[in-house]
mmCIF file of the C-alpha atoms, coordinates in Angstrom:
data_MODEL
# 
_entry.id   MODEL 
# 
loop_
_atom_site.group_PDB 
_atom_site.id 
_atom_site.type_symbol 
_atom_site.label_atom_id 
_atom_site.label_alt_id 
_atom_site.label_comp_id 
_atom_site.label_asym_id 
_atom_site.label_entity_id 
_atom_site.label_seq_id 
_atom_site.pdbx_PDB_ins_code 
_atom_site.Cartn_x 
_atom_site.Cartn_y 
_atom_site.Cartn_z 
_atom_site.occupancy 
_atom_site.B_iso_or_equiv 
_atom_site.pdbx_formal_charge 
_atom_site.auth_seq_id 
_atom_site.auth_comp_id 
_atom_site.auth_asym_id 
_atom_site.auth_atom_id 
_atom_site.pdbx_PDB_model_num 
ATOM 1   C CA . UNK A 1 1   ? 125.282 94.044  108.250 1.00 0.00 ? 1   UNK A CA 1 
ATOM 2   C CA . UNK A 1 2   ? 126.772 97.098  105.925 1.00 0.00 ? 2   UNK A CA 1 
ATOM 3   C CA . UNK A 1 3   ? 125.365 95.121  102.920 1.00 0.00 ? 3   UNK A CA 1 
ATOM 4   C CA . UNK A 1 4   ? 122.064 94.747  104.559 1.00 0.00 ? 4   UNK A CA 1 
ATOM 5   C CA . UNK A 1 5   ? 121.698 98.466  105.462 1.00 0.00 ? 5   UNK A CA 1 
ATOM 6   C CA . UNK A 1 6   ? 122.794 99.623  101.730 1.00 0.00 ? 6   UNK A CA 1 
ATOM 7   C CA . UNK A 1 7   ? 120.060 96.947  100.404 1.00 0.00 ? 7   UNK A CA 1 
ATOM 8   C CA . UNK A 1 8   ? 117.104 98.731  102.668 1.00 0.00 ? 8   UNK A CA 1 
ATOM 9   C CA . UNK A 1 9   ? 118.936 102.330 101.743 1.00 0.00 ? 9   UNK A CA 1 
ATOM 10  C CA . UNK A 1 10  ? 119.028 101.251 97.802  1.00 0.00 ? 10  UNK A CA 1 
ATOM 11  C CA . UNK A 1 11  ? 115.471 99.435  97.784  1.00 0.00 ? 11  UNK A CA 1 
ATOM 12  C CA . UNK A 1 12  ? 112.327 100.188 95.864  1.00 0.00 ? 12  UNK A CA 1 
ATOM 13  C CA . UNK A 1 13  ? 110.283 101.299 98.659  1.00 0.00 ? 13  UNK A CA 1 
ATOM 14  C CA . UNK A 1 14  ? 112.806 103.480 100.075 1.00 0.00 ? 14  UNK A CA 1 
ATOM 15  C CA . UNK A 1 15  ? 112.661 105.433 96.544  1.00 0.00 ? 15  UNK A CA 1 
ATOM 16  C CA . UNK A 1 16  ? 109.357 105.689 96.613  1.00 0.00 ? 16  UNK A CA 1 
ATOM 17  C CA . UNK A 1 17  ? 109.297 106.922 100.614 1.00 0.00 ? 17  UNK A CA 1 
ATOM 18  C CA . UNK A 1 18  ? 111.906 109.571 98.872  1.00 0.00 ? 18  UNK A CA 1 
ATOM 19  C CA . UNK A 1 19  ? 110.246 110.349 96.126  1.00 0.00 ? 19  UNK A CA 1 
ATOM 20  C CA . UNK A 1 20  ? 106.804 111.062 98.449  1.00 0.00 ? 20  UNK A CA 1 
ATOM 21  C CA . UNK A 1 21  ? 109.453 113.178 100.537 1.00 0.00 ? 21  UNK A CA 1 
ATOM 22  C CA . UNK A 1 22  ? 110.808 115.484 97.905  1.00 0.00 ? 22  UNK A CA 1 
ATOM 23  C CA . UNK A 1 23  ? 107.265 115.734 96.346  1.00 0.00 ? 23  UNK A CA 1 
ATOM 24  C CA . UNK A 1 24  ? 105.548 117.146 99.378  1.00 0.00 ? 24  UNK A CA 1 
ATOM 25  C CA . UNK A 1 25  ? 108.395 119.330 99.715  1.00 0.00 ? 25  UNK A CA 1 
ATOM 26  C CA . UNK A 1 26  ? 108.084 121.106 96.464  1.00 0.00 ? 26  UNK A CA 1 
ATOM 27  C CA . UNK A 1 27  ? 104.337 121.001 96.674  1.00 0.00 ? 27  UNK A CA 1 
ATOM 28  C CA . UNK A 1 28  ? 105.273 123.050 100.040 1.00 0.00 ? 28  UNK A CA 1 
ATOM 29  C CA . UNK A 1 29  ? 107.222 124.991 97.736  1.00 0.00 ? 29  UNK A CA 1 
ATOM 30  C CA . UNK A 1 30  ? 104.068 125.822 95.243  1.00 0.00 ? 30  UNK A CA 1 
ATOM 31  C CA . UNK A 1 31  ? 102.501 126.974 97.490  1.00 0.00 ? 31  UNK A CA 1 
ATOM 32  C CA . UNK A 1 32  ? 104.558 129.699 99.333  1.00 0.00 ? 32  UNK A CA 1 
ATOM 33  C CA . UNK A 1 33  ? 105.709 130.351 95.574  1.00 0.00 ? 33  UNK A CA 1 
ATOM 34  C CA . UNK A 1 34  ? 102.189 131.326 94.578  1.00 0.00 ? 34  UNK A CA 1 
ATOM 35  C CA . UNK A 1 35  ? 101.406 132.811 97.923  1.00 0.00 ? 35  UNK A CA 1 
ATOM 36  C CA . UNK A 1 36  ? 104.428 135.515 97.252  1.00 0.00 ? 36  UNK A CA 1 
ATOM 37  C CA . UNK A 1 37  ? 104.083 136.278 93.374  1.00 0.00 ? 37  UNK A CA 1 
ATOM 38  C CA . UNK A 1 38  ? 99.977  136.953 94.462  1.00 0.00 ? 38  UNK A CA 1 
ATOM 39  C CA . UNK A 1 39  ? 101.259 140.367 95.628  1.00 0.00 ? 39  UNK A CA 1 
ATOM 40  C CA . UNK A 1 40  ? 101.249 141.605 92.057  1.00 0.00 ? 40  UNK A CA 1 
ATOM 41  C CA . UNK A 1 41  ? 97.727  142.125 92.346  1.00 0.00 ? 41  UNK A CA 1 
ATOM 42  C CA . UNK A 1 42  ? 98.294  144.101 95.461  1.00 0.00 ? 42  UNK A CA 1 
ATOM 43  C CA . UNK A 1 43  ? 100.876 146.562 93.087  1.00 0.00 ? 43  UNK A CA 1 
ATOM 44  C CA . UNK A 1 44  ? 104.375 147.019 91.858  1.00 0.00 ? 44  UNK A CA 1 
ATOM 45  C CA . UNK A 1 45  ? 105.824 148.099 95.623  1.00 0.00 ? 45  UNK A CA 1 
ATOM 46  C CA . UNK A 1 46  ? 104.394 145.209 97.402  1.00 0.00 ? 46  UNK A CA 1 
ATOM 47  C CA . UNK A 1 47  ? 105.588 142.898 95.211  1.00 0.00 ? 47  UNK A CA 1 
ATOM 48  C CA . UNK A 1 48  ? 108.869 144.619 94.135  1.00 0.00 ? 48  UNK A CA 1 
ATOM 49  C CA . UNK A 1 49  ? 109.356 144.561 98.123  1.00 0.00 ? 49  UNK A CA 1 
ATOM 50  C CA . UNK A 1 50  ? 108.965 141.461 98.445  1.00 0.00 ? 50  UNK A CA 1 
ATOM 51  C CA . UNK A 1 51  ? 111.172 140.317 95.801  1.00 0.00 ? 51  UNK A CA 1 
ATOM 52  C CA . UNK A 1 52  ? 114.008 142.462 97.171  1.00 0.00 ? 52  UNK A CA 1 
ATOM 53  C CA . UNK A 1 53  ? 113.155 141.240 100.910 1.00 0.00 ? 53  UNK A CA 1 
ATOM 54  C CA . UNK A 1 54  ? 113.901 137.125 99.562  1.00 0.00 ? 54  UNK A CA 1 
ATOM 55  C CA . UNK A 1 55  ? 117.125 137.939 97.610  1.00 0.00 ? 55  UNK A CA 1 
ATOM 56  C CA . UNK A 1 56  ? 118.787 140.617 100.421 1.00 0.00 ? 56  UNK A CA 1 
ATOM 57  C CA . UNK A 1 57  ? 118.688 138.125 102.855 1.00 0.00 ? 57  UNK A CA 1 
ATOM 58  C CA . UNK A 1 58  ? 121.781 136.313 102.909 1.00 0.00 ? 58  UNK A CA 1 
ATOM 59  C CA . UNK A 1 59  ? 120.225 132.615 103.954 1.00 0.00 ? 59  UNK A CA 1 
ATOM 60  C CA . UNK A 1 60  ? 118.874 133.166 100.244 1.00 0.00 ? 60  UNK A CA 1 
ATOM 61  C CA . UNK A 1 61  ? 121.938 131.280 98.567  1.00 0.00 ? 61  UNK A CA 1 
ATOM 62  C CA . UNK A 1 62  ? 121.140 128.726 101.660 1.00 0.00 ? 62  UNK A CA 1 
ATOM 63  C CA . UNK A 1 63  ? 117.896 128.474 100.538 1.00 0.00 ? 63  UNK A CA 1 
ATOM 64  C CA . UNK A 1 64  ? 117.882 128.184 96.924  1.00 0.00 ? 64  UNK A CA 1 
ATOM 65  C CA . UNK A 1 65  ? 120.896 125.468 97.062  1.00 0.00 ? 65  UNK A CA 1 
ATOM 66  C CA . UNK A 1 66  ? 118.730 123.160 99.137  1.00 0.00 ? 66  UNK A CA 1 
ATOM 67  C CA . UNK A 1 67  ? 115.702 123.486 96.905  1.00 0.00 ? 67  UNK A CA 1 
ATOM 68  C CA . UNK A 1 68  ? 118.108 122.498 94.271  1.00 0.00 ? 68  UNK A CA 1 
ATOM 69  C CA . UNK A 1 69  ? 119.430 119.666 95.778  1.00 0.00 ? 69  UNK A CA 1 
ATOM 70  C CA . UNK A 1 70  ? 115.718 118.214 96.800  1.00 0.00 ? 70  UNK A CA 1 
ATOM 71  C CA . UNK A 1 71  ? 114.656 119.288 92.673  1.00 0.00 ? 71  UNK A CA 1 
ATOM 72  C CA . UNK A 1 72  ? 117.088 117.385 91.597  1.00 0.00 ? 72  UNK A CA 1 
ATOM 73  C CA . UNK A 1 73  ? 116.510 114.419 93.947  1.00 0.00 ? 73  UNK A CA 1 
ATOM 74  C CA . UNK A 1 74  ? 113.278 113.747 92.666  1.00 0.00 ? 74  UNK A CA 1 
ATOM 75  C CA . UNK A 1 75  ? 114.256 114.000 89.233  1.00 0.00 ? 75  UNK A CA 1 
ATOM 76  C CA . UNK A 1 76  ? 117.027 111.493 90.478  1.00 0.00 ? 76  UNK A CA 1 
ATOM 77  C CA . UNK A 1 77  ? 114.443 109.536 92.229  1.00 0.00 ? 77  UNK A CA 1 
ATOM 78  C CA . UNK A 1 78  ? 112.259 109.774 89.048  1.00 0.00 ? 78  UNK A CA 1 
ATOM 79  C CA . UNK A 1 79  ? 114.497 108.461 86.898  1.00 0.00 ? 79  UNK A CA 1 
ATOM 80  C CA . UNK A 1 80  ? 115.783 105.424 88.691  1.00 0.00 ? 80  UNK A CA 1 
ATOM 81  C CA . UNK A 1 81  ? 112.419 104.202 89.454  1.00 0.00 ? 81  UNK A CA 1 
ATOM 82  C CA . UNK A 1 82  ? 111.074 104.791 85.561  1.00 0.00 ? 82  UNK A CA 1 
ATOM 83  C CA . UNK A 1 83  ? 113.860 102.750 84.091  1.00 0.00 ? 83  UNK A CA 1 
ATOM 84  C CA . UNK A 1 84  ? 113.222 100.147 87.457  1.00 0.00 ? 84  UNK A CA 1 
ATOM 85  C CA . UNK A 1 85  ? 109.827 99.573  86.414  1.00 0.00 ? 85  UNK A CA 1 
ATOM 86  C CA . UNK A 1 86  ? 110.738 99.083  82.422  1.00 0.00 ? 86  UNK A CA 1 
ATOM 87  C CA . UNK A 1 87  ? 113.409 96.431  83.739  1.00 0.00 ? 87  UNK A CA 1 
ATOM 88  C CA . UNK A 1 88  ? 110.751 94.635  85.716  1.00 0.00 ? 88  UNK A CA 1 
ATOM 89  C CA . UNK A 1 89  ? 108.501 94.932  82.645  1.00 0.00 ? 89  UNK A CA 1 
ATOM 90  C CA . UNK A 1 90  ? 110.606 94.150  79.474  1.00 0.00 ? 90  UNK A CA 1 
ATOM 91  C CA . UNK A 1 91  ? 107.339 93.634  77.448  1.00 0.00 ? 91  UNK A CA 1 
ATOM 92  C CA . UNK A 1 92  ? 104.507 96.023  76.542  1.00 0.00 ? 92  UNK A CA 1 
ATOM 93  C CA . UNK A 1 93  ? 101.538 94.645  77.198  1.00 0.00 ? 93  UNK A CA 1 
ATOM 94  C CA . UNK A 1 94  ? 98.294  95.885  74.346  1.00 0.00 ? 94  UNK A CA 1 
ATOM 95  C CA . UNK A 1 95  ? 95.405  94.964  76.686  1.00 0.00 ? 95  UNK A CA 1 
ATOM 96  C CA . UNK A 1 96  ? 95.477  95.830  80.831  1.00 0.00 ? 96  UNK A CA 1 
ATOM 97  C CA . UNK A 1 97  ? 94.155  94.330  83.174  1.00 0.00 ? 97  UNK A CA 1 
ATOM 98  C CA . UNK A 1 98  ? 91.347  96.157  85.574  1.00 0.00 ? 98  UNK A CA 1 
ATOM 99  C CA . UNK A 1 99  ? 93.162  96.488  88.982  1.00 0.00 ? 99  UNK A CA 1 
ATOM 100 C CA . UNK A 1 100 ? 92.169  98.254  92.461  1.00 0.00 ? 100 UNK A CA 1 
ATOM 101 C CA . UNK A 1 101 ? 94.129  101.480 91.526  1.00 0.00 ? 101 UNK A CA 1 
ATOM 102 C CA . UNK A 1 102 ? 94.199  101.484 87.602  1.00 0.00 ? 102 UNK A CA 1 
ATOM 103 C CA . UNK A 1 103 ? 95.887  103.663 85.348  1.00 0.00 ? 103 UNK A CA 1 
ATOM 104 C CA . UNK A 1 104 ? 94.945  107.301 84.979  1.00 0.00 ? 104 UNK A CA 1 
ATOM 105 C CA . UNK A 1 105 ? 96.349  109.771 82.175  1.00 0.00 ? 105 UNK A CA 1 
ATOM 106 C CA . UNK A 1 106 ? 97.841  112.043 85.539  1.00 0.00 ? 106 UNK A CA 1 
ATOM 107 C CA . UNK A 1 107 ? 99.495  108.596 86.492  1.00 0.00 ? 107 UNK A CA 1 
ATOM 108 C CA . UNK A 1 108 ? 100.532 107.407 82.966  1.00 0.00 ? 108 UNK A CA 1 
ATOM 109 C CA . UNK A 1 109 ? 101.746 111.063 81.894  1.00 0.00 ? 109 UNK A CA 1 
ATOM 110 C CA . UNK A 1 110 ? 103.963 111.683 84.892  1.00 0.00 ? 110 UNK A CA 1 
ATOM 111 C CA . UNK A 1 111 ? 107.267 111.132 83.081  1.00 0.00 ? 111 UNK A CA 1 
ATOM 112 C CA . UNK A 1 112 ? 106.276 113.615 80.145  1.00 0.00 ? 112 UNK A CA 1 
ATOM 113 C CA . UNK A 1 113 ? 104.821 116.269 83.060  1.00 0.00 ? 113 UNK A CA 1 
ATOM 114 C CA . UNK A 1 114 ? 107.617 115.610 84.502  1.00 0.00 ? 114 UNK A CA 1 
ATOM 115 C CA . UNK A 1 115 ? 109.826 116.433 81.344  1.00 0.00 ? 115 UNK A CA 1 
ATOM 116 C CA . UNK A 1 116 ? 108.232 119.784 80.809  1.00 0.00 ? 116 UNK A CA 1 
ATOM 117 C CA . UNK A 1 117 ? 108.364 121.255 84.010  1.00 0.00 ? 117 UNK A CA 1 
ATOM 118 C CA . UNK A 1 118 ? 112.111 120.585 84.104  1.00 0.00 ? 118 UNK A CA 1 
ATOM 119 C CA . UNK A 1 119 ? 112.227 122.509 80.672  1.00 0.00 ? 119 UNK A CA 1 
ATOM 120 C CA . UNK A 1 120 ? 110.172 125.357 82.220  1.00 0.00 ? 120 UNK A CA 1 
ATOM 121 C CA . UNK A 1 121 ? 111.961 126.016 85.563  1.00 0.00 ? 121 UNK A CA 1 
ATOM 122 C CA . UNK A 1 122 ? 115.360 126.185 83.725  1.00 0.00 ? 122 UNK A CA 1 
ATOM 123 C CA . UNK A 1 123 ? 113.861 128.983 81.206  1.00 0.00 ? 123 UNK A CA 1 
ATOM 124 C CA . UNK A 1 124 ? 111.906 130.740 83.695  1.00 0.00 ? 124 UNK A CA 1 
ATOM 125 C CA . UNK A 1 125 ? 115.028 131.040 85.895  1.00 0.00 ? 125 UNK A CA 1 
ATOM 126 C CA . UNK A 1 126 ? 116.942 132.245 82.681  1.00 0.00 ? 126 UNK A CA 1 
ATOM 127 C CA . UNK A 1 127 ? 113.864 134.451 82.019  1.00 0.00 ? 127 UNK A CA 1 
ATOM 128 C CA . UNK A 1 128 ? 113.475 136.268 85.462  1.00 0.00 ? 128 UNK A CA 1 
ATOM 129 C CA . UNK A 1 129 ? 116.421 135.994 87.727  1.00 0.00 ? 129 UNK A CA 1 
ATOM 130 C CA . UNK A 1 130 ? 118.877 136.648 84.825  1.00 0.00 ? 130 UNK A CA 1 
ATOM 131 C CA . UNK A 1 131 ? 116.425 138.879 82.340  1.00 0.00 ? 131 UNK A CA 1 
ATOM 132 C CA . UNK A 1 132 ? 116.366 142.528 82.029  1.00 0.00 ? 132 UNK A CA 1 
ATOM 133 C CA . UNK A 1 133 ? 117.306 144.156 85.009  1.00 0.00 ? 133 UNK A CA 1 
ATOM 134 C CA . UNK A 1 134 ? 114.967 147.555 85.742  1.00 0.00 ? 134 UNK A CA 1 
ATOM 135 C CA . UNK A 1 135 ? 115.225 149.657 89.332  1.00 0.00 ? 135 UNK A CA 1 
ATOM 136 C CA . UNK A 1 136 ? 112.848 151.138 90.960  1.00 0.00 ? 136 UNK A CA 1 
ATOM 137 C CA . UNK A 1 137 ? 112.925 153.097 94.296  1.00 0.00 ? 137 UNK A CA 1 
ATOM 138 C CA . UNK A 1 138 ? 110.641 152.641 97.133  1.00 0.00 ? 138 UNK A CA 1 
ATOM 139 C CA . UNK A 1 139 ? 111.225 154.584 100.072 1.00 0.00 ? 139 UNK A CA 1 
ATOM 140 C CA . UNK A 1 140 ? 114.868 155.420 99.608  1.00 0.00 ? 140 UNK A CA 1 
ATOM 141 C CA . UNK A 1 141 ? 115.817 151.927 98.816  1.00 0.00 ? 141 UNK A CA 1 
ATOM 142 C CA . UNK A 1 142 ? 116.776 150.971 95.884  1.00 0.00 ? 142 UNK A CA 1 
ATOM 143 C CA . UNK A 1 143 ? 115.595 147.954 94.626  1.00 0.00 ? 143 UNK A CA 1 
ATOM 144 C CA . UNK A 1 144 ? 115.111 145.786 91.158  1.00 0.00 ? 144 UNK A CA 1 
ATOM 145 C CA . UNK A 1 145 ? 111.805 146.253 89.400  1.00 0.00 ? 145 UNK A CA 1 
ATOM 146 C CA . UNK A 1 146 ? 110.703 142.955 88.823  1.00 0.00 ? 146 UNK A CA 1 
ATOM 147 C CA . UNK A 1 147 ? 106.955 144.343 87.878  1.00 0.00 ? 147 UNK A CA 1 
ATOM 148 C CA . UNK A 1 148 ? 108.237 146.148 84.879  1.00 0.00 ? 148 UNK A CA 1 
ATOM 149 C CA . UNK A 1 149 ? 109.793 143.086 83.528  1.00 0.00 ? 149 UNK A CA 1 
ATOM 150 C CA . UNK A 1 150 ? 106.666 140.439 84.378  1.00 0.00 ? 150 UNK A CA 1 
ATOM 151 C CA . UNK A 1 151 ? 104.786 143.002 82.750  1.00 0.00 ? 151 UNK A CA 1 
ATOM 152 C CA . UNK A 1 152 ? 107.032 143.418 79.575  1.00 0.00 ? 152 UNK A CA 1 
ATOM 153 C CA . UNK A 1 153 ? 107.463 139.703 79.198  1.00 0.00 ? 153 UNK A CA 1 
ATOM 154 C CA . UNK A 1 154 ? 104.222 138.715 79.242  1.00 0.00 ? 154 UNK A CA 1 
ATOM 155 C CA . UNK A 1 155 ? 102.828 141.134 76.260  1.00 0.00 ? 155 UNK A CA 1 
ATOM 156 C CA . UNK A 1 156 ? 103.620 138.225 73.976  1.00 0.00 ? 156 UNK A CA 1 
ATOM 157 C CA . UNK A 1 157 ? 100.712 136.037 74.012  1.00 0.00 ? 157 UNK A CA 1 
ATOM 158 C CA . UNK A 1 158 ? 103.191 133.149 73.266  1.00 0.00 ? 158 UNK A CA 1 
ATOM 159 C CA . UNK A 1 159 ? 105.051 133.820 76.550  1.00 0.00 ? 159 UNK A CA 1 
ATOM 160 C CA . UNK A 1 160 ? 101.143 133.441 78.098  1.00 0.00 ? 160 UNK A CA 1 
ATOM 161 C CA . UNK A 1 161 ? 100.305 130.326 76.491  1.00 0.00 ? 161 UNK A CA 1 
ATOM 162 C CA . UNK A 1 162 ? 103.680 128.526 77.684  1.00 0.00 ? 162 UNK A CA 1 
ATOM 163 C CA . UNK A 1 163 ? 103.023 129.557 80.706  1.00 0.00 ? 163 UNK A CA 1 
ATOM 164 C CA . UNK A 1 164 ? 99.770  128.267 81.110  1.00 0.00 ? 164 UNK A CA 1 
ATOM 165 C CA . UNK A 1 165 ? 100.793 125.334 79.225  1.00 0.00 ? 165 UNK A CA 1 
ATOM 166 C CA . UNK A 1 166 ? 103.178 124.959 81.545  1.00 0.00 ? 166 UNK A CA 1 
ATOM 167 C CA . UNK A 1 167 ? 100.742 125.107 85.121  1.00 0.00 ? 167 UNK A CA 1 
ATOM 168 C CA . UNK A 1 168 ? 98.435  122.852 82.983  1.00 0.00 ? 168 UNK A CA 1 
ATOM 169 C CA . UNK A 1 169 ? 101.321 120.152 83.121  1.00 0.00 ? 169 UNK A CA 1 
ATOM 170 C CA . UNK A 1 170 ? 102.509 121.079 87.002  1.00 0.00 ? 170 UNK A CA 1 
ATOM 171 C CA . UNK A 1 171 ? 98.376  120.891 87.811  1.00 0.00 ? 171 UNK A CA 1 
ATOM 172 C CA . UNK A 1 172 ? 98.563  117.104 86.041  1.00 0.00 ? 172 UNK A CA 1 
ATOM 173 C CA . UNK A 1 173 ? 101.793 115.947 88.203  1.00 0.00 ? 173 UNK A CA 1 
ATOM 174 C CA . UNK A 1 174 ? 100.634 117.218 91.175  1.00 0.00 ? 174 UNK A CA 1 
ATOM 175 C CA . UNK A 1 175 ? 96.980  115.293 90.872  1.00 0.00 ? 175 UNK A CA 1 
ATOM 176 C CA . UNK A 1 176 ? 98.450  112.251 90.579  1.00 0.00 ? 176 UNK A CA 1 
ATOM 177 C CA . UNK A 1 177 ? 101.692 113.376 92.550  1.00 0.00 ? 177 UNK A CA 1 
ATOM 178 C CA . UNK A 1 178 ? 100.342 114.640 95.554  1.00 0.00 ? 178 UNK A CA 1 
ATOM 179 C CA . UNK A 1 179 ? 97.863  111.440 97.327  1.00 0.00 ? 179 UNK A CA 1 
ATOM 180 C CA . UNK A 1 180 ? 100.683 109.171 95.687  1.00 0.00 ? 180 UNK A CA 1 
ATOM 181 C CA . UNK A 1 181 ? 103.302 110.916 97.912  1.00 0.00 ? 181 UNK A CA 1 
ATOM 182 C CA . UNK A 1 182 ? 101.548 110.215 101.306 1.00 0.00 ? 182 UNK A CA 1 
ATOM 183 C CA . UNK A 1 183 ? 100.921 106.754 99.696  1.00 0.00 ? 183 UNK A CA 1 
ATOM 184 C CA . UNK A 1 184 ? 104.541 106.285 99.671  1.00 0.00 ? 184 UNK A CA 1 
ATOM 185 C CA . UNK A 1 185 ? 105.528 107.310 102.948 1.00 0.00 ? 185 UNK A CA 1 
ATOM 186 C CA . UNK A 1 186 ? 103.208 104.936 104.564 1.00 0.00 ? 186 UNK A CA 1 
ATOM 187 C CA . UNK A 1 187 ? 100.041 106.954 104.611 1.00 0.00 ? 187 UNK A CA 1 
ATOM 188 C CA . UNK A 1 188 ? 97.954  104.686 102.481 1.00 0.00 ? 188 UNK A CA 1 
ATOM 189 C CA . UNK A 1 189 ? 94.869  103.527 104.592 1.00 0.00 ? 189 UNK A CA 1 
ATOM 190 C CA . UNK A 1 190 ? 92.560  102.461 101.902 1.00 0.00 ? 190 UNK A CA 1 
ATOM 191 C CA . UNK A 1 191 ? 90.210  104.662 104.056 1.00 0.00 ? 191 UNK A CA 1 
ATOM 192 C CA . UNK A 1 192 ? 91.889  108.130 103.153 1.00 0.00 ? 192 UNK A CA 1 
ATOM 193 C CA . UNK A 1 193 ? 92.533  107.255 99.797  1.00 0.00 ? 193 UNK A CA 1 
ATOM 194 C CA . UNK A 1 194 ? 89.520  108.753 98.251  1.00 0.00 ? 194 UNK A CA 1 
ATOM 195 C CA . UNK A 1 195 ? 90.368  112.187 100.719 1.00 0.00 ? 195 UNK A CA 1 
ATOM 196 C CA . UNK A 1 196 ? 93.257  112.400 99.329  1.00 0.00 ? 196 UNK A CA 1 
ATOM 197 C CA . UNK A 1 197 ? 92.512  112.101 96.175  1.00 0.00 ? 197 UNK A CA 1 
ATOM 198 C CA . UNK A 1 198 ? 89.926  114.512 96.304  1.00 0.00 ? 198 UNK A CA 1 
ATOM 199 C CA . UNK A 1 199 ? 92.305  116.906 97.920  1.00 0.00 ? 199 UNK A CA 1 
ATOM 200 C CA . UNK A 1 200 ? 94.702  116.262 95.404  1.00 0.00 ? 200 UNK A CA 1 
ATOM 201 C CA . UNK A 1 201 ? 92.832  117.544 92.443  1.00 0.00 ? 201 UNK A CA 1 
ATOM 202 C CA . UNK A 1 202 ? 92.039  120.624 94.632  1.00 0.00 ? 202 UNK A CA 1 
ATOM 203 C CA . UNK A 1 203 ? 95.237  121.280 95.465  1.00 0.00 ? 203 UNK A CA 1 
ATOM 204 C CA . UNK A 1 204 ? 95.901  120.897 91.113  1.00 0.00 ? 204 UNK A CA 1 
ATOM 205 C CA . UNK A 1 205 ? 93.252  123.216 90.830  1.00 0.00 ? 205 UNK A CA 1 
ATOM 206 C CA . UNK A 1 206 ? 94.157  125.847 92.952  1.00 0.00 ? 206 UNK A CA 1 
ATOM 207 C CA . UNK A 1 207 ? 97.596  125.810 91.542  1.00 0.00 ? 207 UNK A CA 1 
ATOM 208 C CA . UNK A 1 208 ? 96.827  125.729 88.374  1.00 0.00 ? 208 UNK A CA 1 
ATOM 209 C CA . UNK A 1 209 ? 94.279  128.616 88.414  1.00 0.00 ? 209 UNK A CA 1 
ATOM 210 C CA . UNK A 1 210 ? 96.560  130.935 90.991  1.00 0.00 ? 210 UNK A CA 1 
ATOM 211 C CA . UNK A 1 211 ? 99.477  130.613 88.990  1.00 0.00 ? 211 UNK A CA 1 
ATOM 212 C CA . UNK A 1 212 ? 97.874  131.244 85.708  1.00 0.00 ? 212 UNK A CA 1 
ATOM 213 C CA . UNK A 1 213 ? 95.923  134.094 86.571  1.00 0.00 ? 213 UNK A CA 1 
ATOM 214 C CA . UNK A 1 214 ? 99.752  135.989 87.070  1.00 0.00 ? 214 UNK A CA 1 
ATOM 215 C CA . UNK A 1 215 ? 100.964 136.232 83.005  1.00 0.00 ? 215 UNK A CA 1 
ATOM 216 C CA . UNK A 1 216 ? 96.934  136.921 82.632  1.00 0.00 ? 216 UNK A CA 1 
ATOM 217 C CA . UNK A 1 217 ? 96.899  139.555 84.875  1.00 0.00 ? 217 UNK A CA 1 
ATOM 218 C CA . UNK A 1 218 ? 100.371 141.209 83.508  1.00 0.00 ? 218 UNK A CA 1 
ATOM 219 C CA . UNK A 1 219 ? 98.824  141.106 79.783  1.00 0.00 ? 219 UNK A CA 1 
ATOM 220 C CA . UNK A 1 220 ? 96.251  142.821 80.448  1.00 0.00 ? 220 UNK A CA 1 
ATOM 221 C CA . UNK A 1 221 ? 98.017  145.477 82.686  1.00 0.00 ? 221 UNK A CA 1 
ATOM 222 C CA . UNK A 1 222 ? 100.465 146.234 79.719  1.00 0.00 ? 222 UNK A CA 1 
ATOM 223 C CA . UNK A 1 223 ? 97.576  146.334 77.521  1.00 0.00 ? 223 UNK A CA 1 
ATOM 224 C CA . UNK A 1 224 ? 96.282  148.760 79.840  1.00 0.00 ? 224 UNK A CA 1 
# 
């Protein structure tokens, strides 16, 4: 019975049903993400504010250790199921075959995406949350001037590009990532497929555009 359980625990499809899991979760993530660094348009003290309200509350060490743990999960996740499908496929094959779902570059690229946006969520968090520390005070309080640095940092173009570079490659994973992830937790009714899909790329779009439009905005500000 044990052995059975830890088969059904350890299979393919429960992999996938975690690797739909953890991807909705961080697309969840995205989004708050983007809704909070917005406020730089808004000025320095909203968004300084802000920034001081998420890291003086104390559930914030709470909060950041489970998004690690579900990060790394999918990476986890990720891998197992890459070098799964290479077992299952020893032999590269020149010439595909035309199937239901085919092969799209979003699909095919996921592992590379993938790669990159490890690579840029380990030096952004080296960037920002260790980088220069500035204060500013806003009503008696003293707080960390996060502004200041966004804005210094991104007056290298090459800091701008990466960045962008960078949403470019979280836009592709997420298009493909997103409809996939409802696919794999059992919402995959050949009905909402194309909805999804659709709402997929939208959802790509709109992170892709919000989030680059921050180093944008903070070049031209210092340029200001």
């Amino acid at each position: 019975m044990l052995n059975q359980f830890f088969k059904v625990i350890t299979s393919s499809i429960m992999k996938k049903f975690g690797m739909g899991v953890t991807g909705l979760l961080l697309c969840g993530f995205l989004v708050s993400h983007l809704l909070g660094n917005l406020l730089i348009f808004v000025g320095p003290q909203a968004f300084n504010t802000y920034a001081h309200t998420l890291v003086s509350n104390p559930l914030i060490y709470l909060a950041e250790a489970i998004l690690l743990l579900i990060f790394l999960k999918h990476i986890g996740l990720a891998i197992k199921l890459t070098i799964e499908n290479k077992m299952a496929r020893p032999v590269k094959y020149y010439m595909t075959q035309a199937t239901g779902r085919g092969s799209t570059f979003a699909s095919s690229s996921m592992p590379v995406t993938g790669l990159i946006i490890l690579v840029f969520v380990v030096l952004h968090i080296l960037q920002f949350k260790f980088g220069a520390y500035y204060e500013e005070t806003y009503d008696g309080v003293v707080m960390r001037d996060l502004y200041r640095l966004l804005i210094e940092f991104y007056q290298n173009p090459l800091n701008v590009a990466w960045y962008i570079f960078s949403m470019a490659c979280v836009a592709v994973h997420v298009s493909h990532g997103f409809w996939s992830a409802f696919q794999s937790i059992g919402f995959n009714h050949p009905k909402y497929t194309p909805l999804l899909k659709c709402l997929a790329k939208l959802f790509a779009l709109v992170v892709f555009c919000g989030f680059s439009s921050l180093p944008i905005y903070c070049y031209v500000q210092g340029a200001q």
